[in-house]
C-alpha positions in Angstrom: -84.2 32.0 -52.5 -87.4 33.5 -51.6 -86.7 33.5 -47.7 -85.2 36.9 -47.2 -88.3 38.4 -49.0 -90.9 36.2 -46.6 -89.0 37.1 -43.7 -88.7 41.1 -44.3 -92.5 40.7 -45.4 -93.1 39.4 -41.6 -91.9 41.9 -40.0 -94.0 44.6 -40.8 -96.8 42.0 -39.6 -99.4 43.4 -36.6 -97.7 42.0 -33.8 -101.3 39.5 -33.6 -100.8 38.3 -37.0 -97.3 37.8 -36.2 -98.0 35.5 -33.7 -100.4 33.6 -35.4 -98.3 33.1 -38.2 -97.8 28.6 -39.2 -95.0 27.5 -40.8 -94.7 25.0 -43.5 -92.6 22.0 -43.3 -91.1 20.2 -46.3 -89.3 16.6 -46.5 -87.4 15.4 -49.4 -85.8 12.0 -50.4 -81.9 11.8 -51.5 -82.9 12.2 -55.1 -84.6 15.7 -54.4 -88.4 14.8 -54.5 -90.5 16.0 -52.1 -92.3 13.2 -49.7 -94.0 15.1 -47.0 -95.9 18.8 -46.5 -97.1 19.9 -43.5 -98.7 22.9 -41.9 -96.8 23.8 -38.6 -98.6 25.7 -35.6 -98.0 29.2 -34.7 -95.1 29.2 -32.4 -96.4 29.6 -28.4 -94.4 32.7 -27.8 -93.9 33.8 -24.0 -96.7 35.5 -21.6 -95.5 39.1 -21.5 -95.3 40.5 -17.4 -97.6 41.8 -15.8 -95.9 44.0 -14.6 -95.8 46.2 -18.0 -99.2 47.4 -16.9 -97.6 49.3 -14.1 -96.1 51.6 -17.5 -99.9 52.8 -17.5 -99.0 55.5 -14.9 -95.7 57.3 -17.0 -97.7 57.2 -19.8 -99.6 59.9 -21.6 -102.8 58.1 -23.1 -102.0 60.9 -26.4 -98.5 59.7 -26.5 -99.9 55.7 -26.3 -102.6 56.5 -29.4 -100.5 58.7 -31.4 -97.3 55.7 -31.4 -99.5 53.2 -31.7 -101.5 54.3 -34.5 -98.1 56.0 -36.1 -97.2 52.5 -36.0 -99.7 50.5 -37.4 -100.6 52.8 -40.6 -96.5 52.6 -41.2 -96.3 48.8 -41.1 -99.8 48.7 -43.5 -98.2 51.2 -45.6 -94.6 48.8 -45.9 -96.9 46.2 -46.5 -98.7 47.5 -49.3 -95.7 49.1 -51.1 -94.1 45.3 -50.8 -90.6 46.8 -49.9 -87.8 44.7 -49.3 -86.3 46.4 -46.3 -88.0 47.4 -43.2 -88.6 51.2 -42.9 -86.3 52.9 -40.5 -88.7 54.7 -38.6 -90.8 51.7 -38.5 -88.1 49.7 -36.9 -87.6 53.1 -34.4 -91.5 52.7 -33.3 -90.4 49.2 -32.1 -89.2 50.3 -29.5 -92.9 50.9 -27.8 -93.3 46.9 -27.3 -91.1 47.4 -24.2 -93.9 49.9 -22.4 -97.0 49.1 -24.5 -98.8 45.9 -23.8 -100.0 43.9 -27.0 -96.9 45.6 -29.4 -94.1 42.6 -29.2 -94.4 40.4 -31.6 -92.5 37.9 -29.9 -95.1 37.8 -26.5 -98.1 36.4 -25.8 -100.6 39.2 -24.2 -102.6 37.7 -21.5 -106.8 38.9 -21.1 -106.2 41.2 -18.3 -102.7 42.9 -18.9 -103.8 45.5 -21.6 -107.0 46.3 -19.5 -105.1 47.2 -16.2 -102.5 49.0 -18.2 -105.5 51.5 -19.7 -106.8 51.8 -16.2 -103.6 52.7 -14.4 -103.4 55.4 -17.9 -106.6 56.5 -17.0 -106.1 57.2 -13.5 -102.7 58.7 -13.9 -104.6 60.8 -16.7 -107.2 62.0 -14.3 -105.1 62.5 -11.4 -103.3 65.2 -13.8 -106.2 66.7 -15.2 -107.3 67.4 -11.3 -104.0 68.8 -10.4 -103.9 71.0 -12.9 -107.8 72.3 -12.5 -107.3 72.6 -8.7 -103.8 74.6 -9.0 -105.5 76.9 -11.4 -108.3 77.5 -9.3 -105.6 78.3 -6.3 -104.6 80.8 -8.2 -107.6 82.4 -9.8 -107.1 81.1 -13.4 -110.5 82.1 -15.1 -113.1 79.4 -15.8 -111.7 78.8 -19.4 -108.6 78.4 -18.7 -109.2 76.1 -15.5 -111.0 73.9 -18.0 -108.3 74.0 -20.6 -105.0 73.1 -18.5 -107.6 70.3 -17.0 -108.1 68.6 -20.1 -104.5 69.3 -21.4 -103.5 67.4 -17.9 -105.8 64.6 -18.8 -104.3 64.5 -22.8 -100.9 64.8 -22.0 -100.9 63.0 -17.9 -97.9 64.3 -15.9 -96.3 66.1 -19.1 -99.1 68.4 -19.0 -98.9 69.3 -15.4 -94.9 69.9 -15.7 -95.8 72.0 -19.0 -98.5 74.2 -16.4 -95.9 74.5 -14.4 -93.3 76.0 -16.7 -95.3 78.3 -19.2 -98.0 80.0 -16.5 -96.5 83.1 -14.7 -97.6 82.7 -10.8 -98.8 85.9 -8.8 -97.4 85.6 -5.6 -100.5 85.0 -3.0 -101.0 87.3 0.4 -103.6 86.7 2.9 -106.9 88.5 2.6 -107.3 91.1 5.3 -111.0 90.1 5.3 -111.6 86.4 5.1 -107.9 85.7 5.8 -107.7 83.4 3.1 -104.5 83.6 0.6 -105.6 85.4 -2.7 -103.1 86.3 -5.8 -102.2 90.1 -5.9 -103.1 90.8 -9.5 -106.9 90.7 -8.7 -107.9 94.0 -7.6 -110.8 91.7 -5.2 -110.4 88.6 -3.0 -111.0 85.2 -5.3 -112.6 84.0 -2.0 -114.7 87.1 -0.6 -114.2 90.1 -3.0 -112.8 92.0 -0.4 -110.6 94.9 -2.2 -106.5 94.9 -1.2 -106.4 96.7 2.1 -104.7 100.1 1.7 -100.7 100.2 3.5 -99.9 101.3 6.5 -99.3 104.9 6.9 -95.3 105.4 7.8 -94.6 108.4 8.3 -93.9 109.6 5.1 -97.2 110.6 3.6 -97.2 114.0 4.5 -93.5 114.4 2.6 -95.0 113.0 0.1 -98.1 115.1 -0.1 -95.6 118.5 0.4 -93.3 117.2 -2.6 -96.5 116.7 -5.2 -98.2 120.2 -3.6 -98.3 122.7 -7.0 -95.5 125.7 -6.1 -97.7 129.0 -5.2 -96.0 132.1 -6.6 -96.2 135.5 -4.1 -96.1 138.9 -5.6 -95.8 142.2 -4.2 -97.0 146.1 -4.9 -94.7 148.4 -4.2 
């Protein structure tokens, strides 16, 4: 009568203690007296794939912390409160055992599988905070913010460059009559030389222009 309660109790378990978890085995005679107890050994669950670690590139190292951590403090929380369901959201933050290494309960994590899946996070992680520091720089982002969208690129991996690339407004870019280089148009120097923009090229029309903006000189006459 009390397995439904054991079993709900296990799985708001750390996925670890999961697998660690013995069982108990119990043999009874015919009249109902009990002849034998033993301790059974965890269960050897499956080695998860290595190839999980290659989910260290897609994901954000704030979105891996944040779910992970989300997680734990809910299934501590069930745990404590001794509930007899398992909470829904708890049961939707299961879901981060298919793309996190060391969340399934029901896998065995080898030694190297959760360290190559942090490193291929941390390279995606700085790959983004470069691309985003490098286009700011391309387009003459001031030092703040070059520092800012880098270390939102490094938070938030490829989300934060694709974020960059949809909130920033991007000056279009003509080439420097001085050093030749591109620069943005909303600088009133050249990002590269401080060269000022080269004034346009006369066509013609300046001296309508000049006529039309002339003040109107009134003639009188004495009779």
């Amino acid at each position: 009568m009390c397995y439904p309660s054991w079993f709900e109790w296990t799985t708001v378990l750390e996925p670890d203690e999961y697998r660690d978890l013995t069982g108990e085995l119990y043999e009874y005679d015919v009249a109902g007296r009990e002849i034998a107890h033993r301790i059974m050994p965890p269960i050897p669950y499956p080695q998860a794939s290595y190839a999980q670690a290659l989910f260290g590139l897609v994901t954000p190292m704030s979105e891996a912390a944040i779910l992970v951590e989300a997680r734990r403090h809910l299934r501590a929380r069930a745990r404590l409160e001794g509930g007899m369901q398992k909470p829904v959201l708890v049961h939707n933050l299961d879901n981060v055992k298919y793309y996190i290494p060391g969340t399934a309960p029901d896998k065995a994590t080898s030694g190297g599988l959760i360290p190559a899946y942090l490193a291929l996070m941390l390279l995606s992680a700085t790959a983004s905070a470069l691309a985003c520091f490098l286009l700011a720089r391309r387009y003459a982002f001031s030092q703040a913010q070059r520092v800012g969208w880098a270390i939102i690129g490094f938070l938030f991996g490829w989300v934060g460059f694709i974020l960059m690339l949809a909130v920033q407004e991007w000056p279009a870019r003509i080439a420097c009559p001085k050093c030749r280089q591109l620069r943005v148009v909303t600088r009133a120097r050249c990002e590269h030389c401080g060269a000022l923009h080269a004034r346009p090229a006369s066509d013609g029309t300046e001296i309508f222009d000049s006529a039309a903006t002339a003040p109107e000189v009134a003639l009188t006459a004495r009779l």
